[in-house]
N, C-alpha and C positions, 0 to 999 in steps of 0.2 A: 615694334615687335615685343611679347613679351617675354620673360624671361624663358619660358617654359619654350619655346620656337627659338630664342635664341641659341639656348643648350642643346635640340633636337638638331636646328641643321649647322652647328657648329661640329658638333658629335660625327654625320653624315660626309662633315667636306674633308675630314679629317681622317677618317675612314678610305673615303677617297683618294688623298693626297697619299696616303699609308698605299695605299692598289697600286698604285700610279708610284709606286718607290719616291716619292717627294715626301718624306714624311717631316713636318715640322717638327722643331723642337721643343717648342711650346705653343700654345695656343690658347688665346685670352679674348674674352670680351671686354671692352673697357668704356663704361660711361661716359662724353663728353657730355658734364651740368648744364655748359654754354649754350650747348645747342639741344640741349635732349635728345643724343642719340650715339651708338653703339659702334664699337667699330670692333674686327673681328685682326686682333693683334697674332701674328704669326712669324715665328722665328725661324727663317728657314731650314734644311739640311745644315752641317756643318760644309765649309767653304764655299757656300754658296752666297757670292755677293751684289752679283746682277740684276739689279731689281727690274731690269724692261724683262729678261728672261722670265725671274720669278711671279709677275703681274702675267705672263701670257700663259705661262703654266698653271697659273689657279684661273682665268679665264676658260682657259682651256677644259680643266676636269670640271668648273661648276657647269659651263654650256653641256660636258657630256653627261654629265650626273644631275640637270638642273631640276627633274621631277623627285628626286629625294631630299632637294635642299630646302624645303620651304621657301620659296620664293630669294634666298641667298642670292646676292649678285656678287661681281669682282671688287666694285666701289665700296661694299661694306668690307673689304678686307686692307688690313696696310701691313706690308713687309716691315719687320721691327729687328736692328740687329742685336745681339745676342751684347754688345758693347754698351747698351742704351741701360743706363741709371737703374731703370723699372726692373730689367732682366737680368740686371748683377743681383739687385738684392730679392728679387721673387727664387731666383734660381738657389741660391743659400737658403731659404725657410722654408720653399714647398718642393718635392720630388712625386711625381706622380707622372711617371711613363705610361698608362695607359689613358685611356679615356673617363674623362672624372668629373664634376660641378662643384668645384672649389668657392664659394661665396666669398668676396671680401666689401668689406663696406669699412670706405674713410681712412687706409694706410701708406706708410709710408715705407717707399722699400730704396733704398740706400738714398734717404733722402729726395727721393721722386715722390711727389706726393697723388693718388689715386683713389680719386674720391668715389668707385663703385668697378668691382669687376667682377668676371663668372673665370675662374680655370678652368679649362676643359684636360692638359696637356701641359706638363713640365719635366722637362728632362734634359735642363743644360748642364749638368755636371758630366 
């Protein structure tokens, strides 16, 4: 996907998840170099830790929303929790509650190093 589709139906499922009162708390594309390819980084609600719940819930809204999503499926998404390296130190530099395309290219955030992202969504504080 390019980037410009990545940002459209990341925007769309986020949207969604927001309808659907699931609203993440952040919401990232993140480059894997290894493999050349994207994976759509989501921090749940707060207290929300059950990841078979969480994976059936975004199954769930992209099956019902799947003609707004660009072709998004559930596979491109991984539940990321709010404790994870990347979302201590992104959560400290970037605040962006609403819907956004935050570029980064090659940082490190508390020491997590992220060689390519898109922000769509930050608001762990």
């Amino acid at each position: 996907m390019d980037q410009n589709s990545l940002v459209s139906s990341g925007h769309s499922l986020v949207r969604a998840m927001d309808a659907a009162s699931f609203s993440p708390r952040l919401a990232m594309w993140v480059h894997n170099t290894e493999t050349d390819t994207w994976k759509l980084w989501l921090v749940p609600p707060r207290g929300h830790q059950d990841k078979v719940d969480f994976y059936r819930r975004v199954a769930t809204i992209i099956h019902d929303d799947e003609a707004e999503l660009g072709g998004l499926v559930a596979s491109d998404t991984e539940m990321v929790p709010e404790s994870h390296p990347a979302m201590k130190g992104l959560g400290k530099l970037i605040r962006a509650p609403g819907l956004r395309n935050i570029h980064f290219d090659g940082n490190r955030f508390d020491g997590y190093y992220l060689s390519e992202g898109i922000v769509l969504r930050s608001d762990l504080q």
